[in-house]
N, C-alpha and C positions, 0 to 999 in steps of 0.2 A: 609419480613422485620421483624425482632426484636423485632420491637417498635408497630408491628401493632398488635389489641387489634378487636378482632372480637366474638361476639356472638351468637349461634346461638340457637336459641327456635322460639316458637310462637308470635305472634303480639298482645302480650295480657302481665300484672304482671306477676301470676304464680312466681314461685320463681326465676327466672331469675331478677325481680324487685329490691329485695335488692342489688343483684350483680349490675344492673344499678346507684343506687345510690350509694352506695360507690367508684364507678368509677369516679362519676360524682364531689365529696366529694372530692377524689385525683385529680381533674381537668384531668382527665383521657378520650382521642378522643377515641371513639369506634365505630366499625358500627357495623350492624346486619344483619345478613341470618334468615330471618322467616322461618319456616316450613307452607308449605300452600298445601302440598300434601306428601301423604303415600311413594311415591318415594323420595322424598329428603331424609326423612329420612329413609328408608332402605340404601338408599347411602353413608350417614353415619354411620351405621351398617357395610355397608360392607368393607368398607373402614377400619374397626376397631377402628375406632374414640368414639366408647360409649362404655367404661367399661362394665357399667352396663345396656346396652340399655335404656336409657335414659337419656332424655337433664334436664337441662339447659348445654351446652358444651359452654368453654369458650377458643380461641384462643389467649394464652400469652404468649411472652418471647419463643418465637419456642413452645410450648408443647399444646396439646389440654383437657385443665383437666374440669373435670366433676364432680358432687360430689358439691353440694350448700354449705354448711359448710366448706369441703376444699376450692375451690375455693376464700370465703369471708376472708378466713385466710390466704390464699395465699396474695392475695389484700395487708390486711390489713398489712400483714409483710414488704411488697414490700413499703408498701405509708406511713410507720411509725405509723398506726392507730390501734398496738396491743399491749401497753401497753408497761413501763418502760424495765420490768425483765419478771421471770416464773410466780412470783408470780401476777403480775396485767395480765399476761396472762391468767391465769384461772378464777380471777376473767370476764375481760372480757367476756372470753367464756361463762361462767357462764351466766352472763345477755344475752349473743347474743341466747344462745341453748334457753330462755324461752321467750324472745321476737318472736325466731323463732316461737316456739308451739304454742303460740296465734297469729302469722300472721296466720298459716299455717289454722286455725280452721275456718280463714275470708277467705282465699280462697278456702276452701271448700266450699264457699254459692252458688258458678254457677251449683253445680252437687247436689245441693238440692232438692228433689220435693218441688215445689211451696207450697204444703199445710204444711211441714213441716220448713218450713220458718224462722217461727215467732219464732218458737219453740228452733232452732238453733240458730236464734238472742238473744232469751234469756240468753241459755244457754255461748253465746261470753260476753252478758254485765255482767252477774253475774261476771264469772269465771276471767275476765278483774279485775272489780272493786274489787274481794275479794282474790285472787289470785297474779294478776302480780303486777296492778299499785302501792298499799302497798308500795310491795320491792323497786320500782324505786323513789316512793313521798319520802320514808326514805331513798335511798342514793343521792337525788338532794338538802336534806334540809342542806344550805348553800354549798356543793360541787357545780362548773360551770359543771364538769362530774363527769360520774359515776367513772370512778378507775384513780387515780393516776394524778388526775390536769391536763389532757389534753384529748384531743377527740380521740376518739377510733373508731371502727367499732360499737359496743354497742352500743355509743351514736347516731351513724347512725340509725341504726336499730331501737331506740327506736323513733326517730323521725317518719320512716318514720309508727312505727307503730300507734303511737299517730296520724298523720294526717289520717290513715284507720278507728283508730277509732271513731273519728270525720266524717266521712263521714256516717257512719252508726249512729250512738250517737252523736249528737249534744248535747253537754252540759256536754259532759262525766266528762270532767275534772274540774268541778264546786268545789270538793272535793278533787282534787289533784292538789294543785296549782304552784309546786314546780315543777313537770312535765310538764306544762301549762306554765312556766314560762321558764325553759326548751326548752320545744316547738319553743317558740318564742325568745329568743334568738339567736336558732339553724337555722332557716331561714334566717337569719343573713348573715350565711356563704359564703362568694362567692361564692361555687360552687351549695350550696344548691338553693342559692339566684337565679341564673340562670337555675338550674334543675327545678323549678319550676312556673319557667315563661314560656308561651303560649308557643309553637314551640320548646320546650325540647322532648329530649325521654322516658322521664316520660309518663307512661302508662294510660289512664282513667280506671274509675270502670270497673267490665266486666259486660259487659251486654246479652241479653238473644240471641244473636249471639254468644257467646263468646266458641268456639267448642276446645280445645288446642289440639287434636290427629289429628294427620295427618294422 
């Protein structure tokens, strides 16, 4: 069918997450194929379903596209969540590529060794606080979004990254209230609002099970 929207990764975030919430943003039904053994996914290998041998692989509209950033702009063009013109397209991107790089720095914490931990947590709250959130507290001071007066995939993404960062940093946002303000607006959304209630496919933290190769 057409219209059917299938995913297939691990039973865990990982970058397949953002794709889950923007889906969920577009009120978008999807299901999911875990990978829970080395044979599945050679079978998509062999089937020639992974580009680049590897997932996140996402089944839309007949095509099987892979590729996290394509993918999320695929979405985003499809459910109207990519800006006005070219030009709030870029800005968009803009914000989605650096929210990416700071999600991507938290889900590196499961392939940490435990003694270097702390050390990494560090280096996510600095680089957060002196780096990203800056940019987003100066473009939410009086904007509802970041580009062009309407919600975007960016705005997505910032939420879901502002809720990661709170999971680690309780308090973070003491200092960027604009984003915090933000935040809680953005929960608001029907579909965020239901994405985030018990019994959604919204992912918990990974925990020290949390193995993604199959």
């Amino acid at each position: 069918m057409g219209d059917r929207v299938v995913l297939h990764y691990f039973n865990g975030r990982g970058k397949m997450e953002s794709i889950r919430w923007l889906l969920a943003v577009a009120n978008v039904e999807f299901e999911e194929m875990y990978l829970t053994t080395r044979e599945q996914y050679l079978k998509l290998l062999s089937d020639g379903d992974l580009m680049f041998q590897q997932v996140p692989m996402v089944e839309i509209d007949g095509m099987k596209l892979i590729q996290t950033k394509a993918i999320l702009q695929y979405i985003a063009e499809k459910y109207n969540l990519h800006g006005n013109d070219k030009v709030d397209r870029v800005k968009v991107n803009m914000y989605a590529e650096g929210l990416m790089d700071l999600m991507e720095m938290m889900m590196m914490l499961p392939f940490t060794p435990t003694e270097d931990q702390k050390a990494k947590l560090d280096t996510i709250q600095t680089k957060a606080k002196e780096r990203y959130l800056p940019v987003f507290e100066k473009a939410l001071t009086g904007p509802m979004y970041l580009v062009g007066g309407r919600l975007s995939y960016a705005d997505v993404l910032l939420l879901e990254c502002s809720l990661m960062l709170e999971e680690k940093f309780p308090g973070m946002f003491a200092d960027f209230p604009s984003v915090k303000a933000f935040q809680g607006r953005s929960t608001r959304i029907p579909g965020v609002d239901k994405f985030l209630k018990p019994g959604s496919k919204k992912k918990p933290q990974p925990d020290e099970k949390y193995l993604p190769l199959p």
